[in-house]
C-alpha positions as CSV (number, residue, x, y, z in Angstrom):
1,X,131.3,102.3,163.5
2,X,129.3,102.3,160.3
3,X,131.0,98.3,159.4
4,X,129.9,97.8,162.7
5,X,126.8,98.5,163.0
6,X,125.6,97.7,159.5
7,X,126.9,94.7,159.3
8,X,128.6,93.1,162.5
9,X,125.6,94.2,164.4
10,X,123.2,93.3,161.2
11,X,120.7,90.9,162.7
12,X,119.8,93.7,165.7
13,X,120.2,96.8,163.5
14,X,120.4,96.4,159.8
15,X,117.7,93.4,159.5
16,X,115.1,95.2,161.6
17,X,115.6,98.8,159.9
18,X,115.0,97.3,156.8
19,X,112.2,94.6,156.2
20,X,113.6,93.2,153.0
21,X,117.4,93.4,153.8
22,X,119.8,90.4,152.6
23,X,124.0,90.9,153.1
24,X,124.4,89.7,149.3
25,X,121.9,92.6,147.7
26,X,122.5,95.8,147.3
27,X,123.1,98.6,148.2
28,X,124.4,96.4,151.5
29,X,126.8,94.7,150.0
30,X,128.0,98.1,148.1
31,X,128.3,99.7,151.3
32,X,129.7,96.9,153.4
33,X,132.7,97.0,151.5
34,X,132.5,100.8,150.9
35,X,132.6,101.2,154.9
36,X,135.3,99.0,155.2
37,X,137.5,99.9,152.4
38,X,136.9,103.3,154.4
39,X,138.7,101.6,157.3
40,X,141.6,100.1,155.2
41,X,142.2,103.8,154.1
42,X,142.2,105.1,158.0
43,X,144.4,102.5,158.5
44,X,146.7,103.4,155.4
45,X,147.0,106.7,157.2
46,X,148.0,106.0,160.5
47,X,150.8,104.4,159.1
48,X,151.6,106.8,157.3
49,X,151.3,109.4,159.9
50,X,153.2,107.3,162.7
51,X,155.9,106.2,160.3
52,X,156.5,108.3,157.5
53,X,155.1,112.3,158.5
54,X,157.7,114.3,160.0
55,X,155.1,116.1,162.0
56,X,155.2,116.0,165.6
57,X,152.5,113.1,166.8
58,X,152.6,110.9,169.5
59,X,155.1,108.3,169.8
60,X,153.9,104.9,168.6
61,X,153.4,102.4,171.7
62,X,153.3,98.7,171.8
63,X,149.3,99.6,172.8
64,X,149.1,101.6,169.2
65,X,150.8,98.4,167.5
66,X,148.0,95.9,169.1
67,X,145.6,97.6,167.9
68,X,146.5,98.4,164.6
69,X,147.4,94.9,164.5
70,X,144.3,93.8,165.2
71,X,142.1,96.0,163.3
72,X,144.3,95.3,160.4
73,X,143.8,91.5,160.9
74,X,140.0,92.0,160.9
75,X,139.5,93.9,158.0
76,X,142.1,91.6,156.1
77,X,140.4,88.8,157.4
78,X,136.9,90.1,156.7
79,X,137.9,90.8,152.9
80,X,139.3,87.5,152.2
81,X,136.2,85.8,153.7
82,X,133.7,87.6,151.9
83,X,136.2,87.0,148.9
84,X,136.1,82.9,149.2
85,X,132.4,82.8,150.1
86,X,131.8,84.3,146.6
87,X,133.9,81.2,145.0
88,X,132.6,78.9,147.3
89,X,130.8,76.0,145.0
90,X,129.3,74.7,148.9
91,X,127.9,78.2,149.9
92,X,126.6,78.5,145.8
93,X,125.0,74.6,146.6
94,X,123.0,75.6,150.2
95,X,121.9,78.3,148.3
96,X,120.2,76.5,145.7
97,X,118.8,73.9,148.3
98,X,117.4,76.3,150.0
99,X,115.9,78.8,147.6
100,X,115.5,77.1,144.2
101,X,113.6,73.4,143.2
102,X,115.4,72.2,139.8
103,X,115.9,69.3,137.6
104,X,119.6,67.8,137.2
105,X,119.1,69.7,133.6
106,X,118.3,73.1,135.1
107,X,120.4,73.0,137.9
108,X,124.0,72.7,135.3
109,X,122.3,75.8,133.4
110,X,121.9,77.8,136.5
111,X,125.7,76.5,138.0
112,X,126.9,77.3,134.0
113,X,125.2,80.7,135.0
114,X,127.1,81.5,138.0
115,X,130.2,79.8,136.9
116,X,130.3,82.5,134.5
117,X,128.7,85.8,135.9
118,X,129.6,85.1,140.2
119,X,132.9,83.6,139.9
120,X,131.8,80.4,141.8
121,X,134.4,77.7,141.3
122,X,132.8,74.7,140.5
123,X,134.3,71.1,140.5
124,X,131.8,69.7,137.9
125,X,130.9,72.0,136.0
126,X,133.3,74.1,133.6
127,X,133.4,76.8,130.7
128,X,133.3,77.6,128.2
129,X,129.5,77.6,128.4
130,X,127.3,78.1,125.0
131,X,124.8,80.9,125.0
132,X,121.4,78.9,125.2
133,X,122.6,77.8,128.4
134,X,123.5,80.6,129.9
135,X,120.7,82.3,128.5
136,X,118.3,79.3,130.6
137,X,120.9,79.9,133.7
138,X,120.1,83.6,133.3
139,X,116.0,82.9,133.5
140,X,116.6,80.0,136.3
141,X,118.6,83.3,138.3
142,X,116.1,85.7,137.4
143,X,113.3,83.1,138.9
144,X,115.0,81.6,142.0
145,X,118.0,83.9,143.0
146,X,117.5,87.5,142.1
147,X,115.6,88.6,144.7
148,X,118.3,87.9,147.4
149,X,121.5,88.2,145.4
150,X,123.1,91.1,143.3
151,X,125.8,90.8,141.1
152,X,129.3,90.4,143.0
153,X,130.7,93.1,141.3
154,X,129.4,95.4,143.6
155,X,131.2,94.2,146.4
156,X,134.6,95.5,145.1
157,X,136.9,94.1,147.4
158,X,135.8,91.1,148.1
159,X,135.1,90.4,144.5
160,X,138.7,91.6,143.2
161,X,140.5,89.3,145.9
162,X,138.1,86.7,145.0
163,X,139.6,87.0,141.3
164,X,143.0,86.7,142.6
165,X,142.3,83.9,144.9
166,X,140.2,81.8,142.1
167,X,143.7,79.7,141.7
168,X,144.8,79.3,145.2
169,X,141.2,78.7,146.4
170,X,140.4,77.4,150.4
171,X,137.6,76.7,152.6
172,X,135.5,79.7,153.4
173,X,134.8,77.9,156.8
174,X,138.3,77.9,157.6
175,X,138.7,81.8,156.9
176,X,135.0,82.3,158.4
177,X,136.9,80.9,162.0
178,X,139.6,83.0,161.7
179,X,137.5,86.3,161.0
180,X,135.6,85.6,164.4
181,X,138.9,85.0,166.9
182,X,140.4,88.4,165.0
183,X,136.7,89.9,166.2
184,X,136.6,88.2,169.2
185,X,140.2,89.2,170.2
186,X,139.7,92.6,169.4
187,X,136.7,92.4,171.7
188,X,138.9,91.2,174.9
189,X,141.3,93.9,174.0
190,X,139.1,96.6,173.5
191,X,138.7,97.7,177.3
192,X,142.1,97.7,178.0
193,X,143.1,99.5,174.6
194,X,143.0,103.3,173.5
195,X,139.6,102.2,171.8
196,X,137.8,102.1,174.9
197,X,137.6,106.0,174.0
198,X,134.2,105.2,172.3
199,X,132.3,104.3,175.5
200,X,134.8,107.3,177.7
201,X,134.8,110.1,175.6
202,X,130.9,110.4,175.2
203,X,130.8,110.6,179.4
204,X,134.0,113.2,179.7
205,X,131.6,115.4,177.3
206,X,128.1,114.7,179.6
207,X,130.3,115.1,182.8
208,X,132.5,118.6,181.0
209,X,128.3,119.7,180.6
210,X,127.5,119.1,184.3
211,X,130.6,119.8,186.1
212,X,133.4,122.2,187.0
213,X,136.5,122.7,189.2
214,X,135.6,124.8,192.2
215,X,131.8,123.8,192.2
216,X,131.7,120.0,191.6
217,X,132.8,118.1,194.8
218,X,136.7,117.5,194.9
219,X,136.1,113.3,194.7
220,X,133.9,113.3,191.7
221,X,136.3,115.7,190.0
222,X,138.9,113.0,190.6
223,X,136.4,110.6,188.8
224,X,135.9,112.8,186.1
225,X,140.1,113.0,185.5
226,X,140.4,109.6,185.5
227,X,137.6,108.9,182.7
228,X,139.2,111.6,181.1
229,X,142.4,109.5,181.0
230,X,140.6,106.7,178.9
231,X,138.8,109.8,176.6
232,X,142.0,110.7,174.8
233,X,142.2,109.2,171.3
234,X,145.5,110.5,170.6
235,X,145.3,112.6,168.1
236,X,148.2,114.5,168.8
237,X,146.9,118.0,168.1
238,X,147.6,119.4,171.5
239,X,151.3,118.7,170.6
240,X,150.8,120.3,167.3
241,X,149.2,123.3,168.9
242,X,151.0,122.7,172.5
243,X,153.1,126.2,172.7
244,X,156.8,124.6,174.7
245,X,156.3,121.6,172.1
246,X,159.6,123.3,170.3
247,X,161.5,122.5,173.3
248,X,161.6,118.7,173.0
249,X,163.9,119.3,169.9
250,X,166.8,120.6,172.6
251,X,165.5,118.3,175.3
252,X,164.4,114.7,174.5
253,X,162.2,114.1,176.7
254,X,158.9,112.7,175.3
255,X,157.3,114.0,178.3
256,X,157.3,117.2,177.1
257,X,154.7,116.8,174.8
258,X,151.1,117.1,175.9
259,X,150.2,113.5,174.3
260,X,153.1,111.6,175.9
261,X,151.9,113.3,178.9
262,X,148.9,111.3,179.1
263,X,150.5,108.4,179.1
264,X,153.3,109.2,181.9
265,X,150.2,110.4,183.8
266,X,148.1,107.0,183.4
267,X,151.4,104.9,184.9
268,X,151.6,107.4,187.8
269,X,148.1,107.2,189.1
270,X,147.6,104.0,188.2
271,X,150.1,103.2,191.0
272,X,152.5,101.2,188.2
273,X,156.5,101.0,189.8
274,X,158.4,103.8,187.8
275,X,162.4,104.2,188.3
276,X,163.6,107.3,189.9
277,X,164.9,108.7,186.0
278,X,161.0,107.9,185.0
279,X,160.3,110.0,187.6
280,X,162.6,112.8,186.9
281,X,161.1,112.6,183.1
282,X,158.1,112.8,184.1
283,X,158.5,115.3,186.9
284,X,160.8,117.8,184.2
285,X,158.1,117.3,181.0
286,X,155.4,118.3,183.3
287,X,156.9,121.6,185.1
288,X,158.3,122.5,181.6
289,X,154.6,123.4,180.8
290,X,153.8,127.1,180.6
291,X,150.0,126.6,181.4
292,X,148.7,128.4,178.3
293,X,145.8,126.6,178.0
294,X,146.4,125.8,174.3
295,X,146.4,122.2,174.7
296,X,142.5,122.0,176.2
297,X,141.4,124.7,174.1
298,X,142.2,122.6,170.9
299,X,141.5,119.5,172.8
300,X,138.2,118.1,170.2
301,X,137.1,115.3,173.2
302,X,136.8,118.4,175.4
303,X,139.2,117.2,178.1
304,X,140.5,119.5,180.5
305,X,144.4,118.8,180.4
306,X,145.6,122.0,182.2
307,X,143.9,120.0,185.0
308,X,145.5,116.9,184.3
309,X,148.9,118.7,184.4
310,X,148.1,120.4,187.9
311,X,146.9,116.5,189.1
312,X,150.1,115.7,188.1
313,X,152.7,118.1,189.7
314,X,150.5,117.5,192.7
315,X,151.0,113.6,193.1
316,X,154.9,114.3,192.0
317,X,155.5,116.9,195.0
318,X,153.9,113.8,197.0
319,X,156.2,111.8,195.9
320,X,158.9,114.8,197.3
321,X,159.7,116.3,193.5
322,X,159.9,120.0,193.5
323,X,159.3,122.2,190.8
324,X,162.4,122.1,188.5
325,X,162.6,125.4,187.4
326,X,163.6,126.9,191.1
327,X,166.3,123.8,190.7
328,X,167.1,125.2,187.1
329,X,166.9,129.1,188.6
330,X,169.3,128.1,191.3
331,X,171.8,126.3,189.0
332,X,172.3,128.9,186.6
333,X,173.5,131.2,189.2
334,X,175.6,129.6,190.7
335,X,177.0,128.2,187.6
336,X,177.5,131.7,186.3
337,X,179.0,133.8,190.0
338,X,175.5,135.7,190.3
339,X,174.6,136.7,193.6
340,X,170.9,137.0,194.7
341,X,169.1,139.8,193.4
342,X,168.2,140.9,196.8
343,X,171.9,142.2,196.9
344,X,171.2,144.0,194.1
345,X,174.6,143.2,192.5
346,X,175.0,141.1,189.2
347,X,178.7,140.0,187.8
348,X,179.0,141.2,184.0
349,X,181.3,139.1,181.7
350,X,182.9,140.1,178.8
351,X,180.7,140.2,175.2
352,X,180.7,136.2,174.5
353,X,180.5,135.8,170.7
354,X,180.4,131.8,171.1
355,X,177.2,132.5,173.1
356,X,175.5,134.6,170.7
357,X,176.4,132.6,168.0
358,X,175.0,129.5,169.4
359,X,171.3,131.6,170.3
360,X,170.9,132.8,166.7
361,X,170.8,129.7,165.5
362,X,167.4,130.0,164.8
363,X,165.7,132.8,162.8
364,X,163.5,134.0,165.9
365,X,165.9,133.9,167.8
366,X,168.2,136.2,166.3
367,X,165.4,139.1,166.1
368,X,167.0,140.4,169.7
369,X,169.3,142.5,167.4
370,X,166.8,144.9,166.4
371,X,165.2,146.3,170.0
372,X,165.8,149.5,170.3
373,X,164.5,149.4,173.8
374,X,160.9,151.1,173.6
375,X,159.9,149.0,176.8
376,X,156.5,148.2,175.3
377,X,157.2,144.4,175.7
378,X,157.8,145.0,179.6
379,X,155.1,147.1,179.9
380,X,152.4,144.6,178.5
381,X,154.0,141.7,180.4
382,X,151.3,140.3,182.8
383,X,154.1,138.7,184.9
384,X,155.7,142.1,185.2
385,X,152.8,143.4,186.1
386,X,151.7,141.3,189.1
387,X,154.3,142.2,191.1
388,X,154.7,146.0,193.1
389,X,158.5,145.6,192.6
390,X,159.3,143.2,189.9
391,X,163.2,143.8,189.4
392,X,163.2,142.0,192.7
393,X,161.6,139.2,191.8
394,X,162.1,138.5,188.2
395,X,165.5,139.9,187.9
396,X,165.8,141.5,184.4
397,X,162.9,142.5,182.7
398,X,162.0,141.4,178.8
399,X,163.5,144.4,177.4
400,X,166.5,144.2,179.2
401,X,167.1,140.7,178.2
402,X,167.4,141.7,174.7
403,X,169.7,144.7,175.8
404,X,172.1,142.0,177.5
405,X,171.7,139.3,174.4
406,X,172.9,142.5,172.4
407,X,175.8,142.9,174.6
408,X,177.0,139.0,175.0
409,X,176.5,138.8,178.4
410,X,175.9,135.3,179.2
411,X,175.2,136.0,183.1
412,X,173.2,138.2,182.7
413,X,170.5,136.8,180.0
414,X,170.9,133.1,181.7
415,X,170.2,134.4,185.7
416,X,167.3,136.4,185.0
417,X,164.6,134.5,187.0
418,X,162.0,136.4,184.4
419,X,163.1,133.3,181.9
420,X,161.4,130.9,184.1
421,X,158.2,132.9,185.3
422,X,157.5,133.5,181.8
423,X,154.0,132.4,180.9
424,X,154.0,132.4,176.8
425,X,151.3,134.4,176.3
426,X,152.8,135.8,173.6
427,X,151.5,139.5,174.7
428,X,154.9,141.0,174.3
429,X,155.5,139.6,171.2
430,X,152.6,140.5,169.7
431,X,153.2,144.5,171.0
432,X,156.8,144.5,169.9
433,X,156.6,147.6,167.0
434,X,159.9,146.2,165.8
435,X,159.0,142.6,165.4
436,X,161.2,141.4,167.8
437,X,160.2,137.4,168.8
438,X,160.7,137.7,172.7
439,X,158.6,134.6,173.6
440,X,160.7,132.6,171.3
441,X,163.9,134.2,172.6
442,X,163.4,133.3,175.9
443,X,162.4,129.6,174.9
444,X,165.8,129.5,173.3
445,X,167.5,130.6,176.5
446,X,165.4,128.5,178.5
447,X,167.2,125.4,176.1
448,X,170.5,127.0,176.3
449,X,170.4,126.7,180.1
450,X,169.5,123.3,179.8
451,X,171.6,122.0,178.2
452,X,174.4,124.0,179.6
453,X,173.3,122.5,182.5
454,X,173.2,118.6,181.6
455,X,176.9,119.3,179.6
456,X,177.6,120.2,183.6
457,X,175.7,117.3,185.1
């Protein structure tokens, strides 16, 4: 933005700001390259974050490659021309047309001059030049040429390619064309690009200011969510912070992920012809959510994705996609001989040690072992507590789970209906006096069943 404005935008900004402003003095041209050897290192790290981190971030789409491509082609682009107008004898000879009135005499002293101390590449004249004529080139500078030029040193970039490219010189014209399409392109392609986040992101905060669900009328709400749609400049932290995030390593579906979520929203509303497995992908990445809020609350362009999510699950069932979880609930028992719980009968299998090996396969996981069944994490439980009689609704309650993990009673653990209505709050967890991980537990089962289920599918 800085690039931009200081120097794409120069002649409405830059040159009105300051009175005596020229792109070759200082400190312009120090910061013109400062600002865009910036960029080059923002650039340096999205590829290394989208290549080489082992963090979880959002996939890389053929959107992130145009743009990168782009960007990268403008900067390149801009670096070499500023480069080849510093060697440019034909830019060094308008120059001295325009600003200086010499004799043939003079005018070899001054070139001599620049030859030497701007790197101009001269077809006439060559070095190596005797000191009383650069010392005359250095007065005939001083006179004519100081005011509106610094030395090209301090335009690091452009004056270290221009070293390189002294031997292999070209027209500046020719790179001075090519500079302006890379611009000009990445002008077209900005509105349909994740860029057009500078112009949506400063409205999703004015409308988040003026508006909220409940009060604000139901159509401009659905205004607001699209414009939030073109905010998100995928950072990824929602992943990062996004609390079923650990799921996606059992079940690969990109979905999952709060930031690949945006996207699968965008083609869904946008009315764009998705297969019935995009669908299902979309439809299982967006019930898999827990609702914790996490996501928003770390959300820096302040957009309300909890909403989003709810937006979403709203246009699937539309589309005649239940929730998967009751599809999930349902599976389990029958896959494992468990009645309803309104019978008020469960089938018990023998200790499984194949099943408890395979859930301790992490180190949270494997903290069931040490309950000693104080009940503090039911009694906390908010989804325990919302209901008058919650055995009947939720099956087994967290404490129990841990009793039937302890026992190898596969059945049991994977029927409980409690492993879906789990909200990850993390309450129980956090009131466990033995530091038992029950949150994580239950995400483990939740993968187990799962994948149980797709080995069956």
């Amino acid at each position: 933005m800085l690039l931009l404005l200081m120097h794409a935008l120069e002649k409405y900004i830059t040159s009105v700001l300051f009175a005596e402003y020229y792109s070759t003095l200082n400190p312009f041209m120090f910061l013109r390259d400062l600002f865009g050897a910036m960029v080059i290192v923002g650039l340096a790290l999205v590829l290394y974050r989208r290549f080489f981190s082992k963090k979880a971030r959002p996939t890389t789409s053929g959107m992130d490659y145009y743009a990168i491509i782009i960007l990268a082609a403008i900067m390149i682009l801009g670096v070499l021309l500023e480069a080849t107008k510093i060697v440019s004898h034909s830019r060094y000879e308008e120059m001295v047309e325009e600003y200086a009135m010499l004799e043939e005499e003079e005018a070899m002293s001054l070139e001599a001059y620049w030859v030497e101390k701007f790197s101009v590449i001269s077809p006439d004249v060559k070095g190596p030049f005797d000191k009383d004529t650069l010392e005359e080139g250095k007065g005939l500078h001083e006179m004519s040429c100081a005011d509106c030029h610094s030395r090209p040193q301090w335009a690091f970039m452009g004056y270290a390619v221009a070293k390189v490219i002294q031997p292999v010189y070209f027209a500046h014209t020719f790179m001075w064309y090519l500079h302006f399409l890379a611009c000009f392109i990445g002008l077209a392609y900005l509105p349909f690009s994740k860029f057009f986040h500078i112009f949506a992101t400063p409205v999703t905060l004015l409308l988040n200011a003026v508006m909220e669900r409940g009060k604000s009328d139901p159509a401009n709400m659905a205004t607001k969510q699209a414009i939030e749609l073109d905010a998100c400049i995928r950072c990824g932290d929602c992943t990062t912070r996004c609390s079923v995030a650990v799921a996606f390593k059992q079940i690969p579906n990109p979905n999952i992920l709060p930031s690949e979520k945006m996207a699968a929203l965008r083609a869904l509303v946008s009315g764009k012809k998705l297969s019935e497995k995009e669908l299902r992908t979309i439809q299982e990445g967006s019930h898999i959510c827990t609702d914790c809020h996490r996501c928003t609350d770390v959300c820096m362009v302040g957009i309300n994705l909890e909403d989003l999510w709810f937006s979403m699950r709203d246009n699937l069932a539309q589309l005649g996609y239940p929730k998967p979880e009751a599809w999930a609930r349902e599976a389990m028992r029958a896959d494992y001989g468990l009645t309803k719980m309104k019978d008020k009968t469960l089938s018990l299998t023998p200790a499984d040690r194949g099943f408890l090996g395979e859930l301790t396969g992490s180190a949270q996981a494997s903290t069931f072992s040490v309950c000693f069944g104080c009940e503090n994490c039911t009694n906390v439980c908010p989804v325990v507590g919302n209901y008058e009689n919650p055995q009947e609704v939720v099956g087994l309650m967290p404490h129990q789970i841990m009793h039937t993990l302890a026992l190898g009673c596969r059945d049991l653990a994977l029927g409980s209906s409690m492993l879906w209505d789990c909200v990850t709050c993390y309450t129980c967890q956090e009131y466990c006096p033995q530091g038992v991980c029950i949150t994580d537990v239950l995400y483990e089962l939740k993968n187990l069943a799962f994948r149980q289920l797709k080995k069956v599918a």
